[in-house]
VOGU-3710 file (C-alpha; in Angstrom, 3 decimals, decimal comma):
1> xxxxxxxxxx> -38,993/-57,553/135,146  -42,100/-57,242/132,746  -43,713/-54,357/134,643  -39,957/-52,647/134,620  -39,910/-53,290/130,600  -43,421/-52,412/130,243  -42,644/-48,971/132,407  -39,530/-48,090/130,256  -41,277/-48,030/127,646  -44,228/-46,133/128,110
11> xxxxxxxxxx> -42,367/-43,593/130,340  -42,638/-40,857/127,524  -46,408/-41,296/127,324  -47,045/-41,123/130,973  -45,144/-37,893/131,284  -46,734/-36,640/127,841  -50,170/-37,033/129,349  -49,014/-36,073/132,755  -48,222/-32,406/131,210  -51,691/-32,081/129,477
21> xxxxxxxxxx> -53,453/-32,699/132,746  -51,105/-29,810/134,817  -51,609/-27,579/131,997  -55,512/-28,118/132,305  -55,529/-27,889/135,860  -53,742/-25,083/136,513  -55,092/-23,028/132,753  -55,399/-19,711/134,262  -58,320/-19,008/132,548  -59,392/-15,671/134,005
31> xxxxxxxxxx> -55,987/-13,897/133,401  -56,114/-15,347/129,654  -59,580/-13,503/129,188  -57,632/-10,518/130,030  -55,669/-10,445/126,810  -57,697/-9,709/123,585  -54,551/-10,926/121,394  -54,635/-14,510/122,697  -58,358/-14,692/122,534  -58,265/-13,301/118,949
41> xxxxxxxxxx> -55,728/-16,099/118,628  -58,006/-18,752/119,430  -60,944/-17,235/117,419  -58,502/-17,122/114,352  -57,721/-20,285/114,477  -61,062/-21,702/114,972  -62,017/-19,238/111,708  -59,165/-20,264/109,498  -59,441/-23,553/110,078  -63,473/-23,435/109,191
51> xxxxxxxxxx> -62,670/-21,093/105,950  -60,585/-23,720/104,783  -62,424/-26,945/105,501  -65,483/-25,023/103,447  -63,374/-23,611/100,465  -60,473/-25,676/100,253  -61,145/-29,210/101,337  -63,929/-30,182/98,700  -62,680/-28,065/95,547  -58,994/-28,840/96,147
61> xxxxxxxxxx> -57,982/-31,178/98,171  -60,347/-34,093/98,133  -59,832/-34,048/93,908  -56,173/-33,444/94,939  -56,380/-37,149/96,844  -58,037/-38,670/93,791  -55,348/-37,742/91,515  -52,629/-39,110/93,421  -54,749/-42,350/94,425  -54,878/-42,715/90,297
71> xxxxxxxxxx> -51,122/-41,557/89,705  -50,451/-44,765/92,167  -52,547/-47,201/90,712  -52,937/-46,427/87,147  -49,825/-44,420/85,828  -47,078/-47,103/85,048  -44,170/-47,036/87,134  -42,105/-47,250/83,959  -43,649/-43,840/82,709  -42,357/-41,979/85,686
81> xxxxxxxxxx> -38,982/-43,355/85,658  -38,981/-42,408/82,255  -39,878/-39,045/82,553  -39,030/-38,179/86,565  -36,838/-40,948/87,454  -33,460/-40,587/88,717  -31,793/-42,376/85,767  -33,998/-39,791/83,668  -32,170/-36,988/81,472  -31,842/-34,718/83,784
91> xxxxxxxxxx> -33,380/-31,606/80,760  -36,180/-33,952/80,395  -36,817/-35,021/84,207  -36,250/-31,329/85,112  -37,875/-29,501/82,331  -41,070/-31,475/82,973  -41,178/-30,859/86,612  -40,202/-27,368/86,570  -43,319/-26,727/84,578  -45,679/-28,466/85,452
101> xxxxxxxxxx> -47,668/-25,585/87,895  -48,480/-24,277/84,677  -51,700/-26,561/84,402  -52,527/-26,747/88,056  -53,724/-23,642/90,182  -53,317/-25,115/93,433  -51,616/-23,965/96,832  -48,744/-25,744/98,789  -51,118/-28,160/100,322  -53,080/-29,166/97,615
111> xxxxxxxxxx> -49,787/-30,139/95,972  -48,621/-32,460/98,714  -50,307/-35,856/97,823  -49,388/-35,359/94,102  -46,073/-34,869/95,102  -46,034/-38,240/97,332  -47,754/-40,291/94,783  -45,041/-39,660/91,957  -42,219/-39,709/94,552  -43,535/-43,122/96,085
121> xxxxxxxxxx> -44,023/-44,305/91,947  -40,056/-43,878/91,479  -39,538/-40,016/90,643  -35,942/-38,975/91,351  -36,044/-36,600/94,653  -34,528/-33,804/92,189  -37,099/-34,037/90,084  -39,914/-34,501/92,462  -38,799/-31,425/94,720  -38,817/-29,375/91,503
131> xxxxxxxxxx> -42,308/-30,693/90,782  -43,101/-29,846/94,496  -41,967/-26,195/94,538  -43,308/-25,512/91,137  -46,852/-26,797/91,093  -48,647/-24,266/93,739  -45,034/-21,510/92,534  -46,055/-21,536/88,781  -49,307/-20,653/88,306  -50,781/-19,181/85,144
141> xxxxxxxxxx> -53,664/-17,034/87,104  -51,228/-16,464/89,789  -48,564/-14,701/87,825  -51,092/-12,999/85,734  -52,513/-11,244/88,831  -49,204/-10,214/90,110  -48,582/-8,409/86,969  -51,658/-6,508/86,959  -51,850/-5,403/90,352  -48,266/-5,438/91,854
151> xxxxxxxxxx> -46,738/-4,603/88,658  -45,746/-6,193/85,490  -41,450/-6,044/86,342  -42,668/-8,375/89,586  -44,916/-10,727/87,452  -41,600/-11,527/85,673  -39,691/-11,818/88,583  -41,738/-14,234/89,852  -42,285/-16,329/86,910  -38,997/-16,215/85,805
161> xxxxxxxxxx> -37,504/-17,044/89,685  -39,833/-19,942/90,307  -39,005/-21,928/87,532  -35,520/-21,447/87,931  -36,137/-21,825/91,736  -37,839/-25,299/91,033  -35,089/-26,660/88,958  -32,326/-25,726/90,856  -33,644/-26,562/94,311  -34,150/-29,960/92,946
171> xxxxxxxxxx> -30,351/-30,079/91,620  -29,118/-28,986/94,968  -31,593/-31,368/96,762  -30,642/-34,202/94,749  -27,017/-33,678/95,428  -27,521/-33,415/98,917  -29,046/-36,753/98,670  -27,880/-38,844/96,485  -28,934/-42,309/97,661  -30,779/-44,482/95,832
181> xxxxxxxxxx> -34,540/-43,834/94,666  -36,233/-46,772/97,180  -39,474/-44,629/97,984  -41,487/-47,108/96,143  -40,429/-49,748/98,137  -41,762/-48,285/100,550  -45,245/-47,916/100,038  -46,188/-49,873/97,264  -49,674/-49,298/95,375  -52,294/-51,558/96,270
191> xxxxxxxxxx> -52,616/-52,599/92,460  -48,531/-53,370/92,161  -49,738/-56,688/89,756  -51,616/-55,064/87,912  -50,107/-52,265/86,137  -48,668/-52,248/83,003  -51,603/-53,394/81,245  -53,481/-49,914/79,567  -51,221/-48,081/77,468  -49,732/-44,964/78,328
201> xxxxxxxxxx> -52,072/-42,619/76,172  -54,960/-44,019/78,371  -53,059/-43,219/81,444  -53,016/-39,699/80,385  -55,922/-39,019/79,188  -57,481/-40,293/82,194  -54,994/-37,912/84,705  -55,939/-35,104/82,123  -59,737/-35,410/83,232  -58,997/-35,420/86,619
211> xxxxxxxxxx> -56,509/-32,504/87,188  -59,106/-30,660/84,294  -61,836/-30,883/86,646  -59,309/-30,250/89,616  -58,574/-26,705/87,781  -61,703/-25,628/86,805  -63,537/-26,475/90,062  -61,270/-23,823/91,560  -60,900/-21,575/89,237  -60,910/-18,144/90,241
221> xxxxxxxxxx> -62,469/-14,939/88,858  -59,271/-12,979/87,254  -58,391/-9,548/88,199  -57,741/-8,768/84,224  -60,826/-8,096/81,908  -59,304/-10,516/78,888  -62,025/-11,991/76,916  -60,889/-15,840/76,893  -60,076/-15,602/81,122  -63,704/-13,691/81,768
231> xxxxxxxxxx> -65,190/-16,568/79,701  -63,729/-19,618/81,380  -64,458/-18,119/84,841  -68,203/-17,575/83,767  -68,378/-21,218/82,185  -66,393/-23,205/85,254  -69,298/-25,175/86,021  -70,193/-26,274/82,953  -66,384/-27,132/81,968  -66,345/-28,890/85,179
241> xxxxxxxxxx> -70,082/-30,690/84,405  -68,074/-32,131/81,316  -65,136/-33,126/82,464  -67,432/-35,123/84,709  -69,728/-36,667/81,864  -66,196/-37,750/80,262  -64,953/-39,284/83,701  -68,216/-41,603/84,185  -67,534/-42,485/80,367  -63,985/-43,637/80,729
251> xxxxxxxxxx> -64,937/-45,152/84,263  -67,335/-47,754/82,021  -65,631/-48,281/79,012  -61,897/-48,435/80,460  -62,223/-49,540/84,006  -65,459/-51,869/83,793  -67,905/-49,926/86,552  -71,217/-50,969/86,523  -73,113/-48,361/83,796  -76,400/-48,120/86,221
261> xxxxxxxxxx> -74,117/-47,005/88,943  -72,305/-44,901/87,583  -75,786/-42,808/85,576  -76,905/-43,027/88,956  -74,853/-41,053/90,334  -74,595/-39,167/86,803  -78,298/-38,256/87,359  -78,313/-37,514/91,233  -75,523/-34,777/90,377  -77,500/-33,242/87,544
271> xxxxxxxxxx> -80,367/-32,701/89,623  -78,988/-31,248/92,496  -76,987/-28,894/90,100  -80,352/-27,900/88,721  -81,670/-27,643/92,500  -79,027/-26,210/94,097  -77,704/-24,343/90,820  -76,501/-20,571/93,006  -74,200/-23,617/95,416  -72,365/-25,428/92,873
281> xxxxxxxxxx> -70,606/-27,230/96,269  -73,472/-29,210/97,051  -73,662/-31,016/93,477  -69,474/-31,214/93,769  -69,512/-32,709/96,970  -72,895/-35,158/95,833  -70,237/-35,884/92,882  -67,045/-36,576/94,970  -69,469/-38,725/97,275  -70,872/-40,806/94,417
291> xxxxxxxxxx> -67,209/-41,579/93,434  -66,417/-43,101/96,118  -69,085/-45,035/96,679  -68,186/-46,267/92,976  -64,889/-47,232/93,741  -65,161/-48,430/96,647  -67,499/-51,158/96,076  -66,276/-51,474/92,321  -63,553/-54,380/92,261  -59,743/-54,560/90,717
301> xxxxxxxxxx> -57,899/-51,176/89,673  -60,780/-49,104/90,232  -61,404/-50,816/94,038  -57,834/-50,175/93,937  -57,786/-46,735/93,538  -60,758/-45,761/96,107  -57,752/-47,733/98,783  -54,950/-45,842/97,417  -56,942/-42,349/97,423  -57,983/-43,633/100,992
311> xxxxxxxxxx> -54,232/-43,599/102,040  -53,154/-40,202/101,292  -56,326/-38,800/102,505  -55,589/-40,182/105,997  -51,746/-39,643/105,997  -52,178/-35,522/105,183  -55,854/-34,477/105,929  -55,073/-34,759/109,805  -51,631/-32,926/109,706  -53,334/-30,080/107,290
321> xxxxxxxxxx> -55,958/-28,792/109,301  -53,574/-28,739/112,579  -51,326/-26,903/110,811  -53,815/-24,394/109,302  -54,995/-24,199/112,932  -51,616/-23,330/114,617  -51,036/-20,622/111,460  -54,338/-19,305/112,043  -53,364/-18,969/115,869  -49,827/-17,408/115,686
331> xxxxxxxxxx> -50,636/-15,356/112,528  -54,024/-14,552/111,700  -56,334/-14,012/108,549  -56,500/-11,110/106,035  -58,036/-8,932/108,046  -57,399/-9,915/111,261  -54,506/-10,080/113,910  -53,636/-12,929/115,725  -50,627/-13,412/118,132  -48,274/-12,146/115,704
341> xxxxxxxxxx> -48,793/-8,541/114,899  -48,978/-7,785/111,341  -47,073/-4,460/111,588  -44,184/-6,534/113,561  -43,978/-8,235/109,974  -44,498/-4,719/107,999  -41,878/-2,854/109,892  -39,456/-6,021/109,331  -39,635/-5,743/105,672  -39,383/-2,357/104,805
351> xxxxxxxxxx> -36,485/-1,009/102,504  -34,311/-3,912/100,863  -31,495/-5,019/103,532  -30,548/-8,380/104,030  -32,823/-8,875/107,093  -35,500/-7,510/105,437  -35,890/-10,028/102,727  -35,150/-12,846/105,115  -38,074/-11,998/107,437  -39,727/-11,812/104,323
361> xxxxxxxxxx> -38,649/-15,490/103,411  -39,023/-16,567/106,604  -42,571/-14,775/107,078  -44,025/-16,124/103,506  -42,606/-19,930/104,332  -44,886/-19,724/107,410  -48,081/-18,469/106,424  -50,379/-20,225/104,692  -51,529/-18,728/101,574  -54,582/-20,022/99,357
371> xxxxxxxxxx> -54,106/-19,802/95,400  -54,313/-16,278/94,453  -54,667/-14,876/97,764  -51,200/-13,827/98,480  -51,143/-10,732/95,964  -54,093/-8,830/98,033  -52,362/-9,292/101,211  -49,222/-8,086/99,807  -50,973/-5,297/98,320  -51,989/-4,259/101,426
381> xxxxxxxxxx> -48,407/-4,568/102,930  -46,590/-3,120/100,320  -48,819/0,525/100,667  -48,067/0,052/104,355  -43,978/0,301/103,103  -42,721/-3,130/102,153  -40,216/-2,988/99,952  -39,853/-4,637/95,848  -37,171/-6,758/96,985  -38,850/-8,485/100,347
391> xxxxxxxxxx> -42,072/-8,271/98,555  -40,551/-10,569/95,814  -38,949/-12,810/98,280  -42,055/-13,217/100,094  -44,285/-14,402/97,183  -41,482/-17,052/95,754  -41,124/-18,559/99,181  -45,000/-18,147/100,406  -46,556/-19,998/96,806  -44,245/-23,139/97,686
401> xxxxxxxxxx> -44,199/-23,158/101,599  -46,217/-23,253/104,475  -46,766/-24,455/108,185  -49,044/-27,466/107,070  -47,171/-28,131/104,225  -43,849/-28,546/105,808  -45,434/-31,155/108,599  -46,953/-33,042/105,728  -43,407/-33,173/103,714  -41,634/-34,156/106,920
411> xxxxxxxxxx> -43,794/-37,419/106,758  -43,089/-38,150/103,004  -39,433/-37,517/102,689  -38,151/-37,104/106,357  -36,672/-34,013/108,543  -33,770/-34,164/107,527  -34,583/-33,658/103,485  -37,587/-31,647/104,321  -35,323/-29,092/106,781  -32,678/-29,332/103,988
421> xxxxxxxxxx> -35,755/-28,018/101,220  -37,224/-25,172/103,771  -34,065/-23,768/104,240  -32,900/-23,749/100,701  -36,449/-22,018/99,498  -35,679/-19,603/102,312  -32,008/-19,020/101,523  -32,213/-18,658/97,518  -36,130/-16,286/98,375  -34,055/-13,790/100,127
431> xxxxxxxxxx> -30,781/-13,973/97,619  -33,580/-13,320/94,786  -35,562/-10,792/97,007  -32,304/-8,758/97,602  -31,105/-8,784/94,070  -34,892/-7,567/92,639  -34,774/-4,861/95,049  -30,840/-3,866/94,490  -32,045/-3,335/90,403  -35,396/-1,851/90,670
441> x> -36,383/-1,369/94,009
//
């Protein structure tokens, strides 16, 4: 009887692994050399997948984990409900979600573990889907760009149609759902005795460092010649450089690291910034390294943090880079075909029909899309015929949406909410898309 329990339930496995050996057996290797779109496929993937571990992983996502390790340990429970909570005013809770991209250039993955950390602290799912869509939809640089090269009317559109996207997605999604907010419960911080104690202006301050050094570690050289954006692009590094020297500050004063530690690794970063000053990645990453060695032989909230940083890291790293590899497979990079054609997607979205901007939806919820990069590629499709409207609906559902994102959502908030979001981002992309194109298409 044990070996008959024992087989019934690892029946799913056996057959699982049973497939994978058949499909390696019999891969018919010789006829797959025989088709250039499959093996640019492969190469795609393998290329995607390397461009972002090098440009996005460091600058992005590894401060990315830090914030939301810090939002779970440090930021008081009480401050989110206050702000984000369910029981929140719903102007308030909204109002600050809806506009929050405006401070943080960062792409539908980079978004993901803030969005956990604040749902897991107690945010309302409203409020925290609104937060979700808008960080990576509402971007300062990003709508700024638009405007200059695709044209000021769909700069508007888009800044005006992601914040009202953000806010009422999160209505919609919090009617859908209106259970109660347990998602704390659920994964509680590893510091749950010990918050409470720093007052709230500490709390902030502190976040403030870290998403300031978040944004101007990636931020890009803008397409427009004003003075003040010229100027912070040319000064990142030193902006960045400070932020840090503040960090190390608080991290002694407020959170009781060990000062020769912490110069240590002060000093090893200004050197190899001096050394290595045309690859401002190698003292970043020296940086990054040095703070977790900090915290994670530091003890209380700052031990704390290093575990709670630790978590997300594991949970969405993983899921990220297969999903970057399966979008790199099926769709390419700029510049390159994959399985997908591009002009399949080009010849889909031309004029301003109803299909049109729902392949467009569809298309932009798919691909991946780092900050900024989505207005050169739709340059290029838009002189190859794409029309305003699709073009529109494309960019409001490609900033929020992706392959990787959506298999990192489904493990945060479930398939059933995170089918319910998709399809809501898709549906209310091509109702915008369709109207944009109807007026000045």
């Amino acid at each position: 009887m044990q070996g008959s329990t024992f087989w019934q339930g690892q029946w799913k496995s056996l057959f699982a692994i049973l497939a994978v050996f058949l499909l390696c057996f019999y891969l018919p290797v010789e006829q797959l050399q025989q088709w250039p779109r499959l093996h640019a496929a492969f190469w795609n993937a393998l290329y995607l997948v390397r461009w972002y571990a090098q440009e996005h992983v460091l600058l992005c996502l590894v401060p990315a984990f830090f914030i939301a390790g810090a939002i779970a340990v440090f930021l008081s429970q009480e401050a989110v409900m206050k702000y984000l909570g369910a029981e929140a005013p719903k102007a308030l809770a909204y109002g600050v979600a809806a506009v929050s991209g405006t401070i943080l250039a960062v792409c539908s993955c980079t978004v993901l573990p803030l969005f956990a950390s604040i749902y897991r602290r107690g945010a309302g799912l409203g409020p925290a889907i609104a937060f979700l869509y808008s960080g990576p939809a509402i971007n300062v640089l990003a709508i700024i760009l638009t405007a200059r090269v695709l044209g000021l009317s769909l700069g508007v559109a888009r800044a005006i149609g992601a914040i009202l996207f953000s806010v009422v997605i999160g209505l919609i999604m919090q009617a859908l759902f209106p259970g109660p907010v347990a998602a704390s419960s659920r994964s509680s911080p590893p510091s749950a005795g010990q918050e409470a104690a720093r007052p709230l202006w500490q709390q902030v301050i502190f976040l403030a460092v870290l998403v300031g050094i978040l944004v101007f570690a990636n931020w890009a050289q803008p397409a427009t010649a004003a003075p003040l954006w010229q100027a912070i692009a040319q000064s990142k590094w030193w902006l960045t450089g400070l932020l840090g020297l503040i960090l190390g500050g608080l991290l002694m004063s407020w959170y009781q690291l060990q000062p020769a530690k912490v110069l240590l690794v002060i000093g090893v970063t200004a050197v190899l910034a001096w050394r290595f000053a045309p690859q401002p990645l190698v003292p970043f990453s020296a940086a990054i390294v040095g703070l977790g060695w900090l915290t994670s032989t530091a003890r209380g909230e700052a031990k704390a943090w290093f575990e709670s940083t630790w978590e997300y890291a594991q949970q969405i790293l993983p899921l990220l880079l297969g999903g970057v590899l399966i979008a790199g497979a099926l769709l390419g990079r700029p510049g390159s075909e994959a399985l997908i054609p591009s002009q399949w997607i080009t010849q889909a979205v031309g004029g301003n029909s109803i299909g049109a901007n729902f392949v467009a939806a569809i298309a932009g919820a798919f691909m991946y899309f780092a900050t900024l990069t989505e207005v050169p590629i739709l340059q290029g499709l838009l002189a190859n015929g794409m029309g305003q409207g699709p073009a529109l609906a494309l960019l409001l559902a490609g900033s929020a949406l992706s392959l990787p994102n959506m298999l990192v959502i489904r493990q945060i908030i479930g398939w059933r909410k995170t089918i319910a979001y998709v399809a809501l981002v898709v549906l209310m992309a091509t109702l915008c898309g369709l109207g944009y194109g109807y007026f000045w298409g």
